[in-house]
N, C-alpha and C positions, 0 to 999 in steps of 0.2 A: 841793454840788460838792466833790468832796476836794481836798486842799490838792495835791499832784502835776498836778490836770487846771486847777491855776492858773500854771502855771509859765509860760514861754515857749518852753522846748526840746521841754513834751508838745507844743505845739504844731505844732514843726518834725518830732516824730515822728509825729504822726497826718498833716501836708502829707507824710511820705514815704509813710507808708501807701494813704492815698487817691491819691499820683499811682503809685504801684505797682498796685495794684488798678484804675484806668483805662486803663493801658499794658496789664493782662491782657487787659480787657474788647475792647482795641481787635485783639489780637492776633488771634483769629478771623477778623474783617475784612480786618486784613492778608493773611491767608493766602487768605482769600477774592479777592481784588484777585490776587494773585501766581497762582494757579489760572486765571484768566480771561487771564493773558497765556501760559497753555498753551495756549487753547482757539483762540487765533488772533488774529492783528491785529486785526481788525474788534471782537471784542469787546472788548478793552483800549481799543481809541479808543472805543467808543462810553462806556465810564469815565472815561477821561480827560478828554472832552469835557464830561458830568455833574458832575466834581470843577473844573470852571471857574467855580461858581457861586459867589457870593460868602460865603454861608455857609459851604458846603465849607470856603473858603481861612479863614473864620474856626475853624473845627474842625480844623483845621488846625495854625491859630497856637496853639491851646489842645492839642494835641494835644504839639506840641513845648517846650508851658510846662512839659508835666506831665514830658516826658522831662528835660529839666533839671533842672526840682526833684529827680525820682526821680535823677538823676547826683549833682548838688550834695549833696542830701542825705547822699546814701552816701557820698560822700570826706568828707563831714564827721562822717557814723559811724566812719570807717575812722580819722580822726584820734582821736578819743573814745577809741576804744580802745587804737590803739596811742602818744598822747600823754602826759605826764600831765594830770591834772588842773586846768584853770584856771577861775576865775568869765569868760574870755572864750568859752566854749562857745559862751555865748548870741549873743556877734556872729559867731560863724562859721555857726552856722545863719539870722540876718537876710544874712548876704553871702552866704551859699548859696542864700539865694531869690532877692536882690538879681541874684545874679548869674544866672537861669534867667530872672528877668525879660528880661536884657536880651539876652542869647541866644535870646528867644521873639521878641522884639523885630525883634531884626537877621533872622531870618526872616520874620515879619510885614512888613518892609520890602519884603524882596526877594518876597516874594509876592503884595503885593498894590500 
């Protein structure tokens, strides 16, 4: 393994990658979802009614982990760049997860 995919910040760069890349994936869907509340009330509820399942509301909560992280992450790129330099990187990227945890969290509450 190279000495860079040892670090802890590749880390926090590949967690942005991959919750970027499942926001893509989920975005289809989304639009798909949005298109069915053109098609008419009945078809939306009979979706809405399907996304009461409990898995759903788990894919869900996972769903809005990855939106955090992908948020968190980026105001923590966004500092990298225009900050300077410190060895604290490393804890702004564990509070940038830290903190989409609990933001996944506090919806997970209210959701299920």
């Amino acid at each position: 393994m190279k000495a860079h995919r040892k670090q802890p910040l590749y880390l926090a760069f590949l967690l942005h990658r991959i919750s970027g890349l499942g926001l893509a994936l989920f975005l289809p869907f989304h639009f798909y979802v949005l298109g069915l509340s053109l098609q008419g009330e009945a078809a939306l509820d009979r979706f809405l009614h399907w996304s009461e399942i409990p898995l759903v509301k788990f894919a869900e909560f996972g769903l809005v982990f990855l939106l955090a992280v992908h948020f968190f992450g980026g105001l923590r790129l966004l500092a990298l760049e225009n900050m300077p330099w410190s060895n604290r990187h490393k804890n702004y990227a564990a509070l940038a997860v830290a903190a989409a945890f609990f933001v996944a969290c506090g919806f997970g509450l209210r959701a299920f």
